[in-house]
C-alpha positions as CSV (number, residue, x, y, z in Angstrom):
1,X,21.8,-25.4,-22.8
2,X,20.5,-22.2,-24.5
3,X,16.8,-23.4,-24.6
4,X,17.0,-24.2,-20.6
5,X,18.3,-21.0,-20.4
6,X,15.4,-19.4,-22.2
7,X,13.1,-21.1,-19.7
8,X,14.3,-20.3,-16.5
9,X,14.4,-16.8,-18.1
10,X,11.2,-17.1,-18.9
11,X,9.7,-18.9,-15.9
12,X,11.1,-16.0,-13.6
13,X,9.5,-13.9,-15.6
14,X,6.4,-15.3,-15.3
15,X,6.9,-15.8,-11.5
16,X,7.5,-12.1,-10.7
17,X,4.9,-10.8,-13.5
18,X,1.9,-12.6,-11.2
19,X,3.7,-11.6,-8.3
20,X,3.0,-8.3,-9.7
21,X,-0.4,-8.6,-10.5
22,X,-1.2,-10.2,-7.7
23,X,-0.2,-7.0,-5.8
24,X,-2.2,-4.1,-7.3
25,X,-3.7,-2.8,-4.3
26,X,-2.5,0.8,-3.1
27,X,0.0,0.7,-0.4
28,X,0.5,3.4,1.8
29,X,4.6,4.0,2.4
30,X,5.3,6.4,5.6
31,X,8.2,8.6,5.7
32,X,9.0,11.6,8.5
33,X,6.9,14.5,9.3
34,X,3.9,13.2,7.8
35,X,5.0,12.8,4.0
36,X,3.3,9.5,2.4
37,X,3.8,7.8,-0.8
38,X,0.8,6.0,-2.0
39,X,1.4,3.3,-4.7
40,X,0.9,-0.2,-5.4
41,X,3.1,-2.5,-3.6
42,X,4.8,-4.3,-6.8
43,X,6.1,-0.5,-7.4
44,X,7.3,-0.1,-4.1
45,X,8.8,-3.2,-4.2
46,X,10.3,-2.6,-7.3
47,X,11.7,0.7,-6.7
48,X,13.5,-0.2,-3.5
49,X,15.0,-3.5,-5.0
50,X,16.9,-1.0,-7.7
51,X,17.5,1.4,-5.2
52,X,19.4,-1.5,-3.0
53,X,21.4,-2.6,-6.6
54,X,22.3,0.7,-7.2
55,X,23.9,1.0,-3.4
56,X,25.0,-2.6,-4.1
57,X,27.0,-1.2,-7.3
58,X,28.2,2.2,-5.7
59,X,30.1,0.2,-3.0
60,X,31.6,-2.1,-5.2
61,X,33.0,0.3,-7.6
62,X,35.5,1.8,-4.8
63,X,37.0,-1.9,-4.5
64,X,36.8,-2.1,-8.1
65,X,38.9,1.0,-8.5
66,X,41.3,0.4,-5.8
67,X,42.4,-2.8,-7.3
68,X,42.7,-1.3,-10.9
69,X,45.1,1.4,-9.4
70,X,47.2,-1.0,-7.4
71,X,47.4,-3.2,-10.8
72,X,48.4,-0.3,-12.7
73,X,50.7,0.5,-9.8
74,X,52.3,-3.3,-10.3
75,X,52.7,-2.9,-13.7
76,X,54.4,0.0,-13.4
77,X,57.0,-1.7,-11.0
78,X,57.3,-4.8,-13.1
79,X,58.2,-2.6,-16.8
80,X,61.1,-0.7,-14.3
């Protein structure tokens, strides 16, 4: 089980590293009043795909905190 592990690990790996090299050209990213980002578009692709998991994260930690207070909240009750 570990060794298939290892290889889908490593196969991914693989798959996104030519993905990457694949994509070296410069890429020219737009934003408002005329600004531009030039980079290649594995970086781009890169740096918005950690952006969205850090958004991802952020909204999932007020849920996350929400339940731990009403848990702590319960427990409280129950110990009365």
């Amino acid at each position: 089980m570990r060794y298939l592990f290892w290889i889908s690990r490593l196969s991914l790996f693989l798959l996104f590293f030519s993905f990457a090299l694949k994509n070296t050209e410069t890429t020219a990213l737009h934003y408002y009043l005329g600004y531009q980002w030039h980079a290649s578009l594995a970086l781009i692709l890169l740096v918005f795909f950690t952006f969205g998991i850090g958004v991802g994260l952020m909204a999932s930690f007020a849920t996350i905190f929400r339940q731990r207070r009403e848990i702590a909240q319960l427990k409280k009750q129950k110990s009365e």
